[in-house]
N, C-alpha and C positions, 0 to 999 in steps of 0.2 A: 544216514540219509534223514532230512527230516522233514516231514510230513504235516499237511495240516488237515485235521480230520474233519469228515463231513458227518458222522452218526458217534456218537459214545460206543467205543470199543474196551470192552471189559479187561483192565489190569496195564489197561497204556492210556487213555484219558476221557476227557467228555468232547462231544463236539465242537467244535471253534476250536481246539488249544492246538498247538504248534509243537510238535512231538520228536525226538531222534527217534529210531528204530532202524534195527541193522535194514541193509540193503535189500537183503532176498527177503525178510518179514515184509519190509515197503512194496515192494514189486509186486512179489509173489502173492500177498495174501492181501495187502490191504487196498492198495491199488486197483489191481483185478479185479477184487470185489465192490469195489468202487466206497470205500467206506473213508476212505484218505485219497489228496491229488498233494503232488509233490509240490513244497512250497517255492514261490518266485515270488517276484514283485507283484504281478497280475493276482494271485492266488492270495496273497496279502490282504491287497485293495477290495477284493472281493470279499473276503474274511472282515475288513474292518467294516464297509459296506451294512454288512450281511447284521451285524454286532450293533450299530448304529439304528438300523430299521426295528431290531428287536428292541430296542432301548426305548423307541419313540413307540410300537407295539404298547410294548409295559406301561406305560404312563397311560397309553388311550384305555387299555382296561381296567387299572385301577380310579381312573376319573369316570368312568363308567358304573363302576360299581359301589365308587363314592354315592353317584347320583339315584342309584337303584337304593342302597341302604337308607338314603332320605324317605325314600316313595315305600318303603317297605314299614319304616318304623313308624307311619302314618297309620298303617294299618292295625284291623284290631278283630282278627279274625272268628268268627261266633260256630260253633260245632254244637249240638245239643244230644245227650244218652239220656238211655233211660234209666230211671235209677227207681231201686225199693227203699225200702222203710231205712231208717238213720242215715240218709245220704248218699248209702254205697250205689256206686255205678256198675250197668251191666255194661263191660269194654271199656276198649280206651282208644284215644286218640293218639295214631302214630303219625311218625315224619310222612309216611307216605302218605297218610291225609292231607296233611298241612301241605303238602307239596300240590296236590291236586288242587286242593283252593284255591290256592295262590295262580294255580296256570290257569282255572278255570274261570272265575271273576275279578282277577285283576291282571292278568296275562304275565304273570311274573313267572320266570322260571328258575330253578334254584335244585339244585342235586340235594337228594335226600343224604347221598354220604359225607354232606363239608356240611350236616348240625353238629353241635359241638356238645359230647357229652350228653347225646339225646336220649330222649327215654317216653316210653308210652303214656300218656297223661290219664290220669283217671279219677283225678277230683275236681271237683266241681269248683269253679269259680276262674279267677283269671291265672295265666301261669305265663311265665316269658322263654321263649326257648334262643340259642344262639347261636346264628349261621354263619359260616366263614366264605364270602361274597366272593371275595380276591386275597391275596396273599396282604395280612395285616388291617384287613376291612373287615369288622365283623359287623352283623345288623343283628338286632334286637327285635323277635317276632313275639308279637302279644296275640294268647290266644284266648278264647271263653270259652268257659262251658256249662251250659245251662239245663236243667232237668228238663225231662219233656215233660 
C-alpha cells in the first residue's frame, strides 16, 4: 500500500514522501492515527500544493531575514561594567543580554540559541559576535563595552 505521510514517522520517512508499507501497518497504525492518507491523484495534488506553499514560505523568510541582517549590522550595541584597577571587569556580558537590547531599543528579536559559538564577553572595548538569522543568513552583531 502506499501512503503519503502527513508528520515524519520514525524509520519509514519524513513528512510529504510517498512511502510503500504493508497493508495492516497502513491502515492499522498510520492511517488511524492519522499520521499518513492513502495516496490518489487528489492526495497527490494536495502534497504538491502543500510542497509549493512551503517553497514560496522559504523564500519569504529568508528575504526577511536578509532584510533584518541589514538593519542589525547597522547597529552598535553600548553595555557598560564596572571594572578595577588593570582593566579587569566585574561580569560579563551574555547572549541573554544582547538579546534583551536588541528587543528592547530596536524591537529586534533574535533567539539567544542560533549565536554561533557564543560566549560571555568581559573585555572591554568592541567585540562582534555571530547570529544565524535563517538557514545560510548570518548577521554580524557589534557590541561595546565601556568602563563605568
Amino acid at each position: 500500500m502506499k501512503v503519503v505521510l502527513l508528520e515524519d514517522v520514525r524509520k519509514v520517512g519524513k513528512k510529504g514522501d510517498v512511502v510503500t508499507v504493508s497493508d495492516g501497518y497502513g491502515q492499522n497504525f498510520l492511517i488511524k492515527n492519522k499520521l499518513a492518507v492513502k495516496e490518489t491523484p487528489a492526495s497527490k495534488k494536495i502534497l504538491e500544493q502543500q510542497k509549493e506553499e512551503a517553497r514560496l514560505q522559504d523564500i519569504e523568510n529568508k528575504k526577511n531575514a536578509e532584510a533584518l541582517k541589514e538593519k542589525i549590522e547597522g547597529i552598535t550595541l553600548e553595555f557598560v561594567l564596572k571594572s578595577g584597577k588593570d582593566g579587569k571587569t566585574f561580569g560579563s556580558v551574555s547572549t541573554k543580554h544582547i538579546v534583551e537590547q536588541l528587543r528592547e531599543k530596536y524591537d529586534i528579536r533574535v533567539d539567544k540559541r542560533k549565536f554561533i559559538n557564543a560566549h560571555p564577553i568581559g573585555a572591554l572595548g568592541y567585540s562582534n559576535l555571530k547570529v544565524e538569522l535563517y538557514k545560510g543568513v548570518i548577521a554580524t552583531i557589534r557590541v561595546h563595552l565601556s568602563e563605568k
